[in-house]
C-alpha positions as CSV (number, residue, x, y, z in Angstrom):
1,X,0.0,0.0,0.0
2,X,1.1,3.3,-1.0
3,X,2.6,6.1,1.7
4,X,0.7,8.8,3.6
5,X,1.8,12.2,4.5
6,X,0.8,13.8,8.1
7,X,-1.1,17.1,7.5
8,X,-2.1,17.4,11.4
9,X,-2.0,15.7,14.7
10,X,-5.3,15.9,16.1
11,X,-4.2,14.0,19.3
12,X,-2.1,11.0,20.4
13,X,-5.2,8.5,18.7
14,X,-6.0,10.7,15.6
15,X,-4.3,12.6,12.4
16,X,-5.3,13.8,9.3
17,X,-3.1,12.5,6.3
18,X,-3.2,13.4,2.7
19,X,-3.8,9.7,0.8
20,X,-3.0,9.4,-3.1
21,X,-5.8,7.9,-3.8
22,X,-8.8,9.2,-1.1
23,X,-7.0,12.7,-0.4
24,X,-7.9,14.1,2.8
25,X,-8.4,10.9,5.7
26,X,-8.8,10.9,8.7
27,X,-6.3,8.2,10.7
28,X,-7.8,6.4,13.4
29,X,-5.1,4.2,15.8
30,X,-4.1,3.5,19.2
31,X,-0.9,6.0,19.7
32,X,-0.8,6.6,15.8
33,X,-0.5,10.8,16.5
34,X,2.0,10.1,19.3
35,X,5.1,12.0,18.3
36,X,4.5,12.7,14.5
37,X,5.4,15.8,13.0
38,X,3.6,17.4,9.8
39,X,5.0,16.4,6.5
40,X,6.0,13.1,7.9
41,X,5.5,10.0,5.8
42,X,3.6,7.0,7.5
43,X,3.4,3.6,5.8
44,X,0.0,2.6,4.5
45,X,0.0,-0.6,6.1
46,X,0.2,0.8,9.2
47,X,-2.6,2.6,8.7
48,X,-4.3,-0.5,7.2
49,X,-4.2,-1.4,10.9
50,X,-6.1,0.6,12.5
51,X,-8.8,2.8,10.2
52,X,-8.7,5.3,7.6
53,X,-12.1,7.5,7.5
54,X,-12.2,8.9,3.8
55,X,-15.8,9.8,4.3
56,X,-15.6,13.5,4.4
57,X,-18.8,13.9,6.4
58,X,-17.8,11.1,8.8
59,X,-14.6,13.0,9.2
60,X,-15.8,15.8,10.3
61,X,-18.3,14.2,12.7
62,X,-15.6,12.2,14.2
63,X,-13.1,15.3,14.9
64,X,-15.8,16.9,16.8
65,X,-16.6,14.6,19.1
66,X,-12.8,14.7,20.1
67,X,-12.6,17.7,22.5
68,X,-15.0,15.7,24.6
69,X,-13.4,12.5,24.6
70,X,-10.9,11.1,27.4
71,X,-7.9,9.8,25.6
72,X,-8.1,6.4,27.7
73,X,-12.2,5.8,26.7
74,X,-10.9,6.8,23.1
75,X,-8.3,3.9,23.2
76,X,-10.5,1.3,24.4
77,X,-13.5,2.2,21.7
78,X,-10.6,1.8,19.1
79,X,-10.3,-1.7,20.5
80,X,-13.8,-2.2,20.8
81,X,-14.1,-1.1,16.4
82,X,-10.8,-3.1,15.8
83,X,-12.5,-6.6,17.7
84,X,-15.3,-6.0,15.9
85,X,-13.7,-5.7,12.5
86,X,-11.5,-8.3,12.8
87,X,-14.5,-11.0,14.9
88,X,-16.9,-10.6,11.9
89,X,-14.6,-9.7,8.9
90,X,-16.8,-7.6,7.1
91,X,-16.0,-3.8,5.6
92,X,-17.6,-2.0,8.2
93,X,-19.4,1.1,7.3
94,X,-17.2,4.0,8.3
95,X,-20.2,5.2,10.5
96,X,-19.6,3.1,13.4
97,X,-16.9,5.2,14.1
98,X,-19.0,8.2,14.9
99,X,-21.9,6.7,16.2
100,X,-20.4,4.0,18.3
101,X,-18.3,6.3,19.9
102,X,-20.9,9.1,20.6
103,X,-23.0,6.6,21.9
104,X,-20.4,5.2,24.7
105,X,-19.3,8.2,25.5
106,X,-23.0,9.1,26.5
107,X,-23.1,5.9,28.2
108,X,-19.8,6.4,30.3
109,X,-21.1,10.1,31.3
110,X,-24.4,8.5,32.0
111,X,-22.9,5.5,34.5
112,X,-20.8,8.1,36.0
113,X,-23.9,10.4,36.9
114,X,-25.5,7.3,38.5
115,X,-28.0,7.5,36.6
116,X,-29.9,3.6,35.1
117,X,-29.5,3.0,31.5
118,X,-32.8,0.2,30.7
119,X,-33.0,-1.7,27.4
120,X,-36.1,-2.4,26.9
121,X,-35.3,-4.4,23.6
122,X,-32.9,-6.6,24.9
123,X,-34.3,-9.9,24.9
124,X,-35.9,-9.7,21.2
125,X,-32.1,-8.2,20.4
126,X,-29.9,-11.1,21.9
127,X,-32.7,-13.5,19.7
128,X,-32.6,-11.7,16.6
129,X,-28.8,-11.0,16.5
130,X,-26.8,-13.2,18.1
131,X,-23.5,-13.3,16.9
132,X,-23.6,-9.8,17.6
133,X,-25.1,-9.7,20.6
134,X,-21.7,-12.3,21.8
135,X,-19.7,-9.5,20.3
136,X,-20.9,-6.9,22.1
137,X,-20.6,-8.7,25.0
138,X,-16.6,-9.4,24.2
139,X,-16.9,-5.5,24.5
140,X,-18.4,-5.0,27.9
141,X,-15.4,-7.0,28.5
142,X,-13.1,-5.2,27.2
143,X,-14.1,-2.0,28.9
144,X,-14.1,-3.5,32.6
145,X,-10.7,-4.8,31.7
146,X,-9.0,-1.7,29.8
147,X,-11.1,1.2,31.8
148,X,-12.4,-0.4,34.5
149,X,-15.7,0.6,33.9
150,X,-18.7,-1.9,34.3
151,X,-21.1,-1.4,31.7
152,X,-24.5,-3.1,32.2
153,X,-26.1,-6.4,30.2
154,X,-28.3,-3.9,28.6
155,X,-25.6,-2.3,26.7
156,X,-24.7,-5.4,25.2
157,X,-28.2,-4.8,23.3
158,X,-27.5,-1.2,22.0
159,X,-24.3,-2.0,20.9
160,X,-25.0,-5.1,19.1
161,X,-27.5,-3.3,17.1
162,X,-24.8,-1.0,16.1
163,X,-22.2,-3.9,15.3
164,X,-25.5,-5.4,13.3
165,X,-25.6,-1.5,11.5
166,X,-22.1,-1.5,10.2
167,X,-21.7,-5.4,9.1
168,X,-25.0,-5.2,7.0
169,X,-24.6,-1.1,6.0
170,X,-27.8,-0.6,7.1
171,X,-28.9,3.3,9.0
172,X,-29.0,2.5,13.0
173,X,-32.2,4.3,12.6
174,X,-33.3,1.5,10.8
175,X,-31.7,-1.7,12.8
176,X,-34.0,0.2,15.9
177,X,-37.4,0.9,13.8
178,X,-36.9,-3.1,13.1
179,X,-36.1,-4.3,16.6
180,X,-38.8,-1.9,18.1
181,X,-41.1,-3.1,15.7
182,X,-40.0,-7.0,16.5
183,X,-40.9,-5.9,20.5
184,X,-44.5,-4.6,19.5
185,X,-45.5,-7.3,17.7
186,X,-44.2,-9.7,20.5
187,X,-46.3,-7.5,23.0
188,X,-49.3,-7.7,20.6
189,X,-49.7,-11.9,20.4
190,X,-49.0,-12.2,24.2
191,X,-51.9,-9.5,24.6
192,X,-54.0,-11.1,22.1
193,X,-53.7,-14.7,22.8
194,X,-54.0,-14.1,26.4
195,X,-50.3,-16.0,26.8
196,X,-46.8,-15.1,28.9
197,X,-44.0,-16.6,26.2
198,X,-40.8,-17.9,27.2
199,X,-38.5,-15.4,26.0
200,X,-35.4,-18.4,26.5
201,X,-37.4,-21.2,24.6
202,X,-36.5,-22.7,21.1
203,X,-40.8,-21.3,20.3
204,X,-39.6,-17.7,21.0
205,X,-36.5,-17.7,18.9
206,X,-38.3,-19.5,16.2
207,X,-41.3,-16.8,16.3
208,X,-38.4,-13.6,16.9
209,X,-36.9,-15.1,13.6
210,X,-39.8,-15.3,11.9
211,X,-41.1,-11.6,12.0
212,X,-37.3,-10.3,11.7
213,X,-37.2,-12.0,8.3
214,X,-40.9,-11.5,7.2
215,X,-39.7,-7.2,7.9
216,X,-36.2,-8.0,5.8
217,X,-39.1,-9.6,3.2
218,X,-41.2,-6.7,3.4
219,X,-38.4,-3.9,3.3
220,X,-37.0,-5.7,-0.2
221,X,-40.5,-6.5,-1.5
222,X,-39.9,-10.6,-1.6
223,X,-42.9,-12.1,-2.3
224,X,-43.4,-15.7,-1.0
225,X,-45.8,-18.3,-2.6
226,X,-49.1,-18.3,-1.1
227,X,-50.5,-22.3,-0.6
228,X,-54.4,-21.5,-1.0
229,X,-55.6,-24.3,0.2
230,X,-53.9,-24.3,3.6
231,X,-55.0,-20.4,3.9
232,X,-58.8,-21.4,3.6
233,X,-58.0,-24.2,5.8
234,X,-56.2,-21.8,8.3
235,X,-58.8,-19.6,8.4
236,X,-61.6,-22.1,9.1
237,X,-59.2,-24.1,12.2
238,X,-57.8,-20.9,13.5
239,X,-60.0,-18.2,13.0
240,X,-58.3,-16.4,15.8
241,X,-54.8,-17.0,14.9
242,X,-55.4,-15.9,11.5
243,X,-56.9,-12.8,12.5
244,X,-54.6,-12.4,14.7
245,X,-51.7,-12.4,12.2
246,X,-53.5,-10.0,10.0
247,X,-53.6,-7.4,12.5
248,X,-50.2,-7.7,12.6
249,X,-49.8,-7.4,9.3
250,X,-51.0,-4.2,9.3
251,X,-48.9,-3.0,12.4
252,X,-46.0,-3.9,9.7
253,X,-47.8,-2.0,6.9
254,X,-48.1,1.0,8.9
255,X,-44.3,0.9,10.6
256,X,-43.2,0.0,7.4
257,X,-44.7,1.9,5.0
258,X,-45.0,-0.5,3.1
259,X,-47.4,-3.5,1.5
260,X,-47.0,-7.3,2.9
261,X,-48.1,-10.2,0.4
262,X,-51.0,-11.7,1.6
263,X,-49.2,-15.1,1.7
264,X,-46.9,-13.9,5.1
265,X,-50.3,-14.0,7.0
266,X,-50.7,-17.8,6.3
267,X,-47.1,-18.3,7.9
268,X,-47.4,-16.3,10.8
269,X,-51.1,-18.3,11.5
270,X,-49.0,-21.3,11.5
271,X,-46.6,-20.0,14.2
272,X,-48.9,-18.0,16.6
273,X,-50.9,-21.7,16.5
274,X,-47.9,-23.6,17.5
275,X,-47.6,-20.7,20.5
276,X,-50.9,-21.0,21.2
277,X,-51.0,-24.7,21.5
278,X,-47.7,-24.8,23.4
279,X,-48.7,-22.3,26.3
280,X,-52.3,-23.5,26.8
């Protein structure tokens, strides 16, 4: 890889570097400032280490966030990105940067205020993202190791979904609407069906999976066969479970804002009956 040139130090973590190919970046590194000098030449594999931002808009978000950031929380959220980049070997989207950061540092001013930071999301996030919910977790680790600063289960949630953001370059804004959406429609069967679910059985997981793939459907306009036979026979068997799921439906629509094929409401029937039956 082809050699940098330091424009500025920004601190010990953080220069700016003219690149041949991206121009103005951003360097992102444990102790990658410390003692450079403008004009100097870096290797680009050592900045293939730690992060370029060539994102001009993420630049600038980044540098302003740095007055307010304590050099040792700066260090350990560059661990925190760099386990995460290596752990799921994806091209993160250069926003993780910005937003993971902002968000810990509120957390860590937060936790230090005493204040109580609740997930209410947490359970339907550990089931619809896993691998990034383990992650996340790796991170919680890393903090109370490298900072000594114990943050709680529930931000294993909120940062999963931003791990879950960058791998699949998807707006956080997003990842939320669907895992708030996931949480309401949850609420709604137990409501409807008059039933308490197991948020640690295999039925959960299976119904969490369900609706997080009929949204992804829904947001990408998939259409799935519709078996008409077994709809007319759903409706006639479970006239409550098929009602049920197209009230749903329309909770979708409405969040959405966007159609559902007819054909997700037969599929949904058959899980809220195997609920049903299972919790009676």
């Amino acid at each position: 890889m082809s050699e940098l040139i330091v424009n500025k130090v920004l601190n010990n973590n953080v220069l700016i570097a003219g690149h041949p190919e991206f121009g103005e970046v951003v360097l992102i590194g444990k102790g990658i400032g410390f003692n450079r000098k403008p004009n100097e030449v870096i290797e680009g594999t050592q900045a293939e280490k730690l992060f370029v931002l060539k994102d001009s808009k993420e630049q600038k978000n980044y540098i302003k966030l740095l007055p307010y950031l304590e050099d040792d929380l700066q260090k350990v959220i560059i661990s925190a990105i760099q386990l995460i980049k290596e752990k799921t070997d994806a091209e993160l989207n250069e926003h993780i940067h910005v937003a993971l950061t902002d968000h810990l540092m509120f957390t860590v001013s937060r936790l230090s205020q005493g204040m109580e930071i609740r997930n209410p999301f947490l359970v339907e996030t550990k089931t619809l993202y896993p691998k990034e919910y383990e992650l996340a977790r790796e991170v919680l680790g890393l903090f109370r190791e490298k900072v000594q600063v114990e943050l709680p289960e529930g931000e294993a949630g909120f940062i999963a979904l931003h791990i879950h953001s960058a791998v699949t370059n998807k707006e956080i804004s997003e990842v939320n609407q669907h895992s708030r959406l996931v949480t309401d429609l949850v609420n709604m069967i137990e409501e409807q069906l008059d039933i308490t679910i197991n948020k640690e059985s295999v039925d959960y997981m299976r119904l969490v999976r369900h609706l997080r793939f009929a949204i992804e459907r829904v947001k990408n306009q998939e259409k799935v066969e519709e078996p008409e036979k077994i709809a007319s026979l759903l409706k006639e068997e479970y006239p409550l479970c098929y009602n049920l799921s197209w009230k749903l439906i329309k909770v979708m629509q409405q969040t959405l804002k966007q159609p559902v094929f007819d054909a997700e409401a037969v599929y949904l029937t058959m899980h809220l009956q195997r609920l049903q039956k299972k919790t009676k």
